[in-house]
C-alpha positions, 0 to 999 in steps of 0.5 A: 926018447932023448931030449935036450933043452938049449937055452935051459936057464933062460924065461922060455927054456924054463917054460919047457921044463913046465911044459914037458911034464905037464904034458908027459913027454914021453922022455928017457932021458933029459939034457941040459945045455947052457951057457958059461953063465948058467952051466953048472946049475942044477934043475929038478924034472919029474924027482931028478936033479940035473946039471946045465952042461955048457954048449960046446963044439963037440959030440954032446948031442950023439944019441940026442932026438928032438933038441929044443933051443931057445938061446937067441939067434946067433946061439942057434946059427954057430950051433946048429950044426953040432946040434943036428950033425949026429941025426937031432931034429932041432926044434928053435925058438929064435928068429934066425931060421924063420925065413929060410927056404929050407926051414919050416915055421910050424905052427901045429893047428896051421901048418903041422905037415910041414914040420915033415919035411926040413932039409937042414934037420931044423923046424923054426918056431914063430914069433910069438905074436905071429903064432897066436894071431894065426891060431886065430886066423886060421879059424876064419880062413877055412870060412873064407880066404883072408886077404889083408889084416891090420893088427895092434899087439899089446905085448907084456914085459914078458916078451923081453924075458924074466929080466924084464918082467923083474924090471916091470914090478921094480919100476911099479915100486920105484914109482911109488915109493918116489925113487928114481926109476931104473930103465935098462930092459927097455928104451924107456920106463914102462910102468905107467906107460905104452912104448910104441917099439918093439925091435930095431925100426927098418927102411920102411918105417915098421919095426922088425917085429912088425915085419916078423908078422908080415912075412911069417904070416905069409909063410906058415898059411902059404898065402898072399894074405897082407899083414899090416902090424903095429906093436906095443909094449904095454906094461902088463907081465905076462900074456900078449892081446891083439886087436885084428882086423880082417878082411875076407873074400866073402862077407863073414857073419858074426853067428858063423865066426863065433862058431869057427872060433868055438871049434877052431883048433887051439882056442877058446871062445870068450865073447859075452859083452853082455856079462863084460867077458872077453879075454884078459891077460891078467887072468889067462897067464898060464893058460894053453889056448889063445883066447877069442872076444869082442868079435864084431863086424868092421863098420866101414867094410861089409868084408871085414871083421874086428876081434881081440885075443889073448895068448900066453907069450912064453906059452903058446908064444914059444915053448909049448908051440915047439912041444907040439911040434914035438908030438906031432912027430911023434903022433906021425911017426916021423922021429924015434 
C-alpha cells in the first residue's frame, strides 16, 4: 500500500500522520507533498524520516493507492487530475468536490457504500461540522425519518488552522498583559469574545459554511431533510459543539434517543446532568468519537428533540473521517 499525504505540513495533514499510525494503516510506503513553502521539510513516521516533495505537474503519484489531500480547494482542483491519472483514489479534505455529482461525500457511520462508486477517482470528505452533527443524526434517523433541523455551532480556532489557534493563545496574552492585540486569522479579536461568521455571507443572508450544512447534510443522508444553521467562532482551541434541534415524523422518547446514541456508530454517550456531565471540548480534544448530552425533549413541539455534542474538528472533522474512508475500502476490497 502506497500512500501520499498533500498538504503534509499543514494542521489537517499533520493529523494524518497521528492518525495512521495510530491506527496501523497498513502502508508500504509513505509520500509527502507540499508546497514551496513547506518542501524540503523532513517528518519522522513509524522511525523513518521523510522529506516533503513539492507538488508538481508530473508522474509522482505512479504507483500511488489512496492519496489523502487537504491543501485547500484550489490545490485540489488544478491537481486532481495528475493525483488520479495513474489509478490513486483521492480522498480530499476541501470543499472543492463536495457538491459534484460525480463525487461522493462520505461520512463512513452514514454513507460508507457510496465511497464505492466515484467516477472521477475522487471521495470528498464534509465539512467538519456537517460530518459530526450527522454522526449524530444518523442515530435518530434509523428511529424515525428527520425532517428539519436547526442547529448553533460553537467552532474553536482550530477550524481555521494552527495559525489561528497560535493566534487565539497570543490574543489571551496580549490581553492580559495590556498590549494591543494582534487580529490577522480572523475579522475580529477573539479572546474574550463570540464572532457570529464563519466563511464569506451569501444572497440569502447564511454564510457558506452555514449553507455547507444545508446542502451536504442532504447529500450524504439522501434526504429531504431541511438544515437551518448558525455558526460561531467562539474562543475555545480545539474541538466544535453544537446545540441541534431536530424534528422527526414521530414522537421520539428520551429513554429510545439515549439508547440509539449509546449504541449508534461512532459515538459516545455522556448525558448525566444530575452529575453535571455532559461533553466539553476542553476535555474531548483528541478524542475520536463525537460526543452526545443534554438530550431533552423540544418543549414547543412533541416531534422535537434538543441535544448538544462535541467532536474533534481536525479529528473526526477531518483527517481521521478521510482514514476511515480509507479502511473501509480497504475492509471491502475495493483498493489494493
Amino acid at each position: 500500500m502506497k500512500v501520499a499525504i498533500v498538504g503534509a505540513s499543514g494542521a489537517v495533514g499533520q493529523e494524518f500522520l497521528r492518525v495512521l499510525d495510530e491506527r496501523n494503516f497498513p502502508i508500504d510506503e509513505l509520500v509527502l507533498f507540499g508546497s514551496s513553502r513547506s518542501a524540503g521539510r523532513k517528518y519522522t513516521f513509524r522511525g523513518k524520516e521523510i522529506e516533503v516533495k513539492l507538488l508538481q505537474h508530473n508522474d509522482d503519484f505512479k504507483g500511488v493507492d489512496i492519496a489523502f489531500t487537504s491543501a485547500g480547494g484550489g490545490t485540489s482542483q488544478e491537481f486532481a487530475e495528475t493525483i488520479t491519472k495513474h489509478g490513486a483514489v483521492m480522498i480530499d479534505n476541501s470543499s472543492a468536490f463536495r457538491m459534484d455529482e460525480n463525487v461522493p461525500l462520505v461520512v463512513p457511520e452514514v454513507n460508507a457504500a457510496d465511497a464505492l462508486n466515484r467516477p472521477r477517482g475522487i471521495i470528498a470528505n464534509p465539512n467538519c461540522t456537517t460530518i459530526q452533527m450527522v454522526v449524530a443524526l444518523k442515530a435518530i434517523e434509523n428511529l424515525s425519518h428527520i425532517k428539519r433541523v436547526h442547529v448553533s455551532t460553537y467552532q474553536a480556532a482550530s477550524g481555521a488552522g494552527a495559525a489561528a489557534m497560535d493566534e487565539l493563545t497570543e490574543q489571551y496574552r496580549q490581553v492580559l498583559a495590556g498590549e494591543p492585540v494582534t487580529v490577522e486569522k480572523f475579522a475580529y479579536q477573539l479572546a474574550y469574545n463570540l464572532i457570529p461568521q464563519i466563511d464569506v455571507f451569501t444572497d440569502n443572508g447564511y454564510t457558506k459554511e452555514e449553507m455547507k450544512m444545508f446542502n451536504e447534510t442532504r447529500k450524504i443522508m439522501h434526504s429531504d431533510i431541511q438544515v437551518s444553521a448558525t455558526c460561531v467562532r467562539v474562543p475555545a482551541l480545539r474541538s466544535h459543539s453544537e446545540s441541534i434541534w431536530a424534528e422527526t415524523e414521530r414522537p421520539v422518547s428520551i429513554e429510545e434517543a439515549r439508547e440509539a446514541f449509546a449504541n449508534g456508530e461512532g459515538l459516545v454517550l455522556m448525558d448525566n446532568p444530575a452529575e453535571k456531565e455532559y461533553p466539553m471540548p476542553l476535555f474531548l480534544a483528541g478524542k475520536d468519537p463525537v460526543y452526545v448530552g443534554r438530550i431533552r425533549k423540544d418543549l414547543a413541539n412533541e416531534n422535537g428533540l434538543a441535544f448538544w455534542i462535541v467532536g474533534d474538528q481536525i479529528k473526526k472533522g477531518a483527517a481521521l473521517n478521510a482514514v476511515q474512508i480509507a479502511e473501509y475500502l480497504i475492509k471491502v476490497g475495493n483498493i489494493k
